[in-house]
C-alpha positions in Angstrom: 10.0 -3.4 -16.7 7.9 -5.0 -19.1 6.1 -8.3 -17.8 4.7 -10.7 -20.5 2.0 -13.1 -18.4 0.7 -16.3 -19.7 -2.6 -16.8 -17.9 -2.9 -13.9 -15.1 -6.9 -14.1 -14.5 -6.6 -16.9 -11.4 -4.6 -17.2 -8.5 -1.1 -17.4 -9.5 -1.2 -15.5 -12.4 -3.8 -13.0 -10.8 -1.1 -12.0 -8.3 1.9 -11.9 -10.1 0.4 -9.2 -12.5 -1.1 -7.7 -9.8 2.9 -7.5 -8.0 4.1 -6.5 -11.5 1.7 -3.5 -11.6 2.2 -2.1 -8.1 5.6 -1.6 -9.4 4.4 0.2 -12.2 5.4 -2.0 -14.9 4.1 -2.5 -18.3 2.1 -5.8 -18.4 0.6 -7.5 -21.1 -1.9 -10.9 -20.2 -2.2 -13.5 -22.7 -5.0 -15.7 -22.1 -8.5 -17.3 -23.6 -11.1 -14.8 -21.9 -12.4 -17.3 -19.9 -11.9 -14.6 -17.2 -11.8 -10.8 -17.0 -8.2 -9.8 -16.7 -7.0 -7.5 -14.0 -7.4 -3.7 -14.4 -4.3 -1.7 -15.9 -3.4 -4.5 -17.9 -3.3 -5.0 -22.2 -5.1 -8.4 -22.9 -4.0 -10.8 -26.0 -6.3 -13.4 -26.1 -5.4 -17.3 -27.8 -5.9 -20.6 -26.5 -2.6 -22.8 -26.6 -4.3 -26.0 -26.4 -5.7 -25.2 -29.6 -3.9 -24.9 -33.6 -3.3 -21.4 -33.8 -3.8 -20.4 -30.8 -0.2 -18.9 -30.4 -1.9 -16.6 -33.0 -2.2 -13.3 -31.7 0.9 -13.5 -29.8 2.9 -14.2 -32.9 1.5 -11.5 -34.7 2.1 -9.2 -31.5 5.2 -7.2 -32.1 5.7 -6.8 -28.0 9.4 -7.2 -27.1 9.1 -8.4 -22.7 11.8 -8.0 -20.2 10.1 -11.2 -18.4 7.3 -14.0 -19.3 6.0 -15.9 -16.0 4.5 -18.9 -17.1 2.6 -20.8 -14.4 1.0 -23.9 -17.4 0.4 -27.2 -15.7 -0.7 -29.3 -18.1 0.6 -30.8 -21.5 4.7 -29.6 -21.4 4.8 -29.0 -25.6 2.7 -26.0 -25.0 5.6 -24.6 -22.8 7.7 -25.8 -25.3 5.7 -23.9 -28.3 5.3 -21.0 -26.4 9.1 -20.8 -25.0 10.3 -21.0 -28.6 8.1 -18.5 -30.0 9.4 -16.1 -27.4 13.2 -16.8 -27.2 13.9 -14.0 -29.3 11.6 -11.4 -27.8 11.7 -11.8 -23.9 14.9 -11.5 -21.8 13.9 -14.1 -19.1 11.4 -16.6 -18.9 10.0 -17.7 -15.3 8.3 -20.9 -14.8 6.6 -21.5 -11.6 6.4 -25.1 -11.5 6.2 -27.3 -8.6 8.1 -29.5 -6.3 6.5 -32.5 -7.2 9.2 -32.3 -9.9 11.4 -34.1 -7.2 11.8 -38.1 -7.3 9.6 -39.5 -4.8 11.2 -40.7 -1.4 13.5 -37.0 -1.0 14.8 -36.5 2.3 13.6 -34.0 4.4 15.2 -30.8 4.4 16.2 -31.8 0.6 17.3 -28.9 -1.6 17.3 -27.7 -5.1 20.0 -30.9 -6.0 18.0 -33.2 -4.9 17.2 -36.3 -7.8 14.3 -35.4 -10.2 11.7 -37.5 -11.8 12.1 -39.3 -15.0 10.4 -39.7 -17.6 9.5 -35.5 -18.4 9.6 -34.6 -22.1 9.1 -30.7 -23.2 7.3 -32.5 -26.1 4.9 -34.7 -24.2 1.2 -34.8 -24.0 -0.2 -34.6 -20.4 0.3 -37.6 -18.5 1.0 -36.8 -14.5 1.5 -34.3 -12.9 5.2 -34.5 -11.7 6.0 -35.2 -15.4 4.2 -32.6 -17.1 5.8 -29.9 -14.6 9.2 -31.4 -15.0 8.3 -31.3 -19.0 7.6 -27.3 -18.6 10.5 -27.0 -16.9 12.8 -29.2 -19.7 10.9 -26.7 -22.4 11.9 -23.4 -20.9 15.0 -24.9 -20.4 15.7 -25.3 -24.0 14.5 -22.3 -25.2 16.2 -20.1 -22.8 19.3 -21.8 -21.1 19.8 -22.3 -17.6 21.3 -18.4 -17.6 17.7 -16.9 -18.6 15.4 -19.2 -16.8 13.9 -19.2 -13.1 12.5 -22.0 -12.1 10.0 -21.4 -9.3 9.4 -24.9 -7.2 6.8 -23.9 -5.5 4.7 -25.8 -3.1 1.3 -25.2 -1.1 -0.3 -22.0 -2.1 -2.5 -20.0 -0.4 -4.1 -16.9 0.3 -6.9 -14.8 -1.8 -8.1 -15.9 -5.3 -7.3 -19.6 -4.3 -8.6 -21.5 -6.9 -8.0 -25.5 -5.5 -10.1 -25.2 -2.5 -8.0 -26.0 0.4 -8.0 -22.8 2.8 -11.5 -21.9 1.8 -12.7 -25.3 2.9 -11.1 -24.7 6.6 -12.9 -21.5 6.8 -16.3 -22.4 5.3 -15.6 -25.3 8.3 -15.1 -22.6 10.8 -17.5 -20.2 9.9 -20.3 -23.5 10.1 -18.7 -23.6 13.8 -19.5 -26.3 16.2 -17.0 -29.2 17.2 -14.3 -29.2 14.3 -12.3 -32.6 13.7 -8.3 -30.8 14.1 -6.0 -33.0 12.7 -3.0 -33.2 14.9 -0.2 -32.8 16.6 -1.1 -29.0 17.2 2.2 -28.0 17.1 2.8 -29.6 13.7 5.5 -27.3 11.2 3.8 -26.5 8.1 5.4 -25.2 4.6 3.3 -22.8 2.2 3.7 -19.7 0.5 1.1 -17.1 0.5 0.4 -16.4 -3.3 1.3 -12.1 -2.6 4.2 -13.3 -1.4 4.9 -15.8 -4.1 4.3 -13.3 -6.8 6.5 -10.7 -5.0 9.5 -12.9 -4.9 8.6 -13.6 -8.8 9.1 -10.3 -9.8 11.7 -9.2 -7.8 13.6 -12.5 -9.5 13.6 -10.9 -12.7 14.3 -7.4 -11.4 16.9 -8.7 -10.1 17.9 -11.2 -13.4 17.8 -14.2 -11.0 18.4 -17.6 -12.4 18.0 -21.3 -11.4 15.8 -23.7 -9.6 14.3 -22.2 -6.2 12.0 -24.2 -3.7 9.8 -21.5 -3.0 7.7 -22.0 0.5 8.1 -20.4 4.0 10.7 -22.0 5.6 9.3 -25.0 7.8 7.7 -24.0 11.3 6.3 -20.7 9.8 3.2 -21.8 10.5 2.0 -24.7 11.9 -1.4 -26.6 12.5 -2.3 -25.4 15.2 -1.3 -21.7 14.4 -3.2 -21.5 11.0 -6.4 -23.4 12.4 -6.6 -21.3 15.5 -6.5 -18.5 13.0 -9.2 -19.8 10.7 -11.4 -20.0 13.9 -11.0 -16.6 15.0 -11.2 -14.6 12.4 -14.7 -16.6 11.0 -16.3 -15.3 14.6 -15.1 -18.0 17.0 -17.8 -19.9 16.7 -15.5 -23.3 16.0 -14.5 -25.8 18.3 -11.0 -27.2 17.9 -10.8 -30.7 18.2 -7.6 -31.8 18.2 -7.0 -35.5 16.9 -4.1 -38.1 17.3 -2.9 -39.0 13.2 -3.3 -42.3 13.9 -7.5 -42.0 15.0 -7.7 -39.9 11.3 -6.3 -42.4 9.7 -8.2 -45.5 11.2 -11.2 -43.9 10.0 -9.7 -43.8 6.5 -9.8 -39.8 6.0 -7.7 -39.3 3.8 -4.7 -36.6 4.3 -4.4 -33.6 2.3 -8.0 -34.2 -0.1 -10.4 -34.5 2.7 -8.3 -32.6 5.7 -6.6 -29.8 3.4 -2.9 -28.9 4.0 -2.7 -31.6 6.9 -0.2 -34.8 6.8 0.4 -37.2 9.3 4.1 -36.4 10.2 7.2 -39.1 9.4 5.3 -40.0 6.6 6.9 -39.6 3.1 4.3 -37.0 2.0 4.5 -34.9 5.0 8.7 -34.9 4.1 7.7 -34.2 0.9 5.4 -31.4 1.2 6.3 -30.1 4.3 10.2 -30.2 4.8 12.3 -28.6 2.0 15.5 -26.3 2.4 14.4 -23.3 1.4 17.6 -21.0 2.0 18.3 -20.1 -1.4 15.2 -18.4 -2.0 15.6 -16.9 1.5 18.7 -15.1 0.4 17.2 -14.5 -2.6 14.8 -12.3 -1.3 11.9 -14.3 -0.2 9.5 -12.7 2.7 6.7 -14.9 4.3 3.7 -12.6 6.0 2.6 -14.1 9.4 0.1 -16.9 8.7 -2.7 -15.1 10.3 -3.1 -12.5 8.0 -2.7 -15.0 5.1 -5.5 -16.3 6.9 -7.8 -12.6 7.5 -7.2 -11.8 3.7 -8.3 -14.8 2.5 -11.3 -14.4 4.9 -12.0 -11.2 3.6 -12.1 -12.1 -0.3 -14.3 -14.7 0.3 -16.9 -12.2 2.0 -16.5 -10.5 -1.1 -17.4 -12.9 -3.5 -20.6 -13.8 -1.5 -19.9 -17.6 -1.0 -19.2 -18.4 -4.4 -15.9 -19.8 -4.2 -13.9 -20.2 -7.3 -13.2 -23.8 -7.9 -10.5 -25.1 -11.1 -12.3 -27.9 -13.1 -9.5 -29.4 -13.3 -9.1 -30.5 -9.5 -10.6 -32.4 -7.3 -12.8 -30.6 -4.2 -11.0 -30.5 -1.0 -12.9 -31.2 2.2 -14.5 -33.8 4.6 -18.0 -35.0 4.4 -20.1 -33.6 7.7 -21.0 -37.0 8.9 -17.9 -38.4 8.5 -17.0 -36.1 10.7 -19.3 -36.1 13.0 -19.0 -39.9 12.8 -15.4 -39.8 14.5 -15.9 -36.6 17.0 -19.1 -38.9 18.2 -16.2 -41.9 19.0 -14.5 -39.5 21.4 -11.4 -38.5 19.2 -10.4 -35.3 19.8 -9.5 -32.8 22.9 
């Protein structure tokens, strides 16, 4: 197989070449340099936020079984890029996002669910939902529904994490002392591990898959408690969970998900939206979820590596909770 990857230096991109090559494919990475691209791999480098910056994959005369596209921001550069390719690459995958779902979806909602308005493939960047759905509208058009996969995919995590949120919980952990745990324990979570994500990816054009998928581990893979008590005991134990009633959290106005990563206080419409999807069609489509603590371990260990520096997009905001804030609420008498 023959993998075209837009991007493929960070997280997403990083591990789906990486998947690609441990199958032995051929892999070519187009990207701006910004970062050294994986080992094994033949580099085009272009900027497509730039004129001309399609340039050297234009003049490429590569022919790809697949692209995987993982663009986030302005939809017309899916849109350029899609076209270019239509004639050159059997399948286009776009890993875009279920945010692409109209806001207020029930839990358990599927891939029919109602989807936002107001995406354009030829838009500028404007929010996020849009810009996704945008991608999504570009490959669409270039492709057809018969040669597109359209990966929903929601929390990532695991090594190379680029947003912040996992690394946060163990830098928190490793620090050790009384930890603010956001609560119930027992709370069911939804991610995909970003190996396991990239798997999936390529075994969808393997297998010339085609559609939308919601791709996450189906809910109660994990839950707070499970992937906190892992984060504590794999940075040396030195943490102490306290575990805290959503409603405390909230009186304090900590904000879910920014300044306590991955957690949402449960019947609220973000936790349905985030944390409740159907996700049986990518089940029997092949999708395999590794056990949350050695999402956890790995994660661990690839931050050792990198000697504390962790990678952070520009483009996002930093996760985490200020330390006296913290402490602020522990010193009330919230948690147990």
């Amino acid at each position: 197989m023959r993998l075209l990857m837009l991007g493929g230096t960070e997280f997403v991109g990083r591990a789906a070449v990486e998947a690609a090559l441990g199958r032995g494919w051929d892999v070519t990475v187009f990207h701006r340099g910004r970062h050294e691209a994986p080992p094994g791999v033949r580099s085009l480098l272009g900027d497509r936020t730039a004129p001309g910056g399609l340039a050297a994959l234009a003049d490429d005369p590569g022919e790809w079984d697949v692209v995987v596209d993982t663009w986030s921001a302005a939809p017309h550069a899916v849109r350029d890029t899609a076209r270019l390719l239509r004639g050159r690459a059997g399948r286009y995958v776009y890993v875009s996002s279920r945010s692409v779902y109209a806001w207020g979806r029930p839990a358990r909602f599927d891939e029919d669910a109602p989807l936002v308005e107001g995406a354009s493939a030829d838009a500028e960047q404007t929010a996020y939902p849009q810009d996704k759905r945008g991608g999504e509208l570009a490959v669409l058009d270039a492709f057809g529904a018969d040669r597109s996969v359209l990966v929903r995919a929601g929390l990532i995590l695991g090594p190379y994490e680029n947003i912040g949120r996992l690394p946060w919980w163990l830098g928190r952990m490793a620090r050790g002392g009384p930890v603010l745990a956001p609560g119930p324990r027992d709370l069911p979570l939804q991610y995909v591990d970003v190996r396991d994500l990239a798997e999936w990816i390529v075994l969808a054009a393997e297998r010339e898959l085609s559609g939308p998928y919601n791709l996450v581990s189906p809910q109660g893979h994990a839950t707070m408690g499970t992937l906190l008590d892992a984060c504590a005991r794999v940075t040396g134990g030195a943490a102490e969970l306290r575990w805290t009633e959503p409603g405390v959290i909230l009186e304090a106005g900590i904000e879910p998900w920014t300044e306590l990563p991955v957690w949402v206080p449960p019947g609220s419409d973000l936790y349905e939206a985030l944390h409740s999807a159907d996700v049986s069609r990518a089940v029997g489509a092949g999708l395999v979820c590794r056990p949350v603590e050695e999402t956890v371990a790995d994660t661990w260990r690839w931050l050792q590596d990198l000697g504390g520096v962790v990678p952070q997009r520009p483009d996002r905001p930093r996760s985490g909770l200020d330390p006296e804030v913290e402490a602020k609420v522990l010193a009330s008498g919230a948690g147990t």
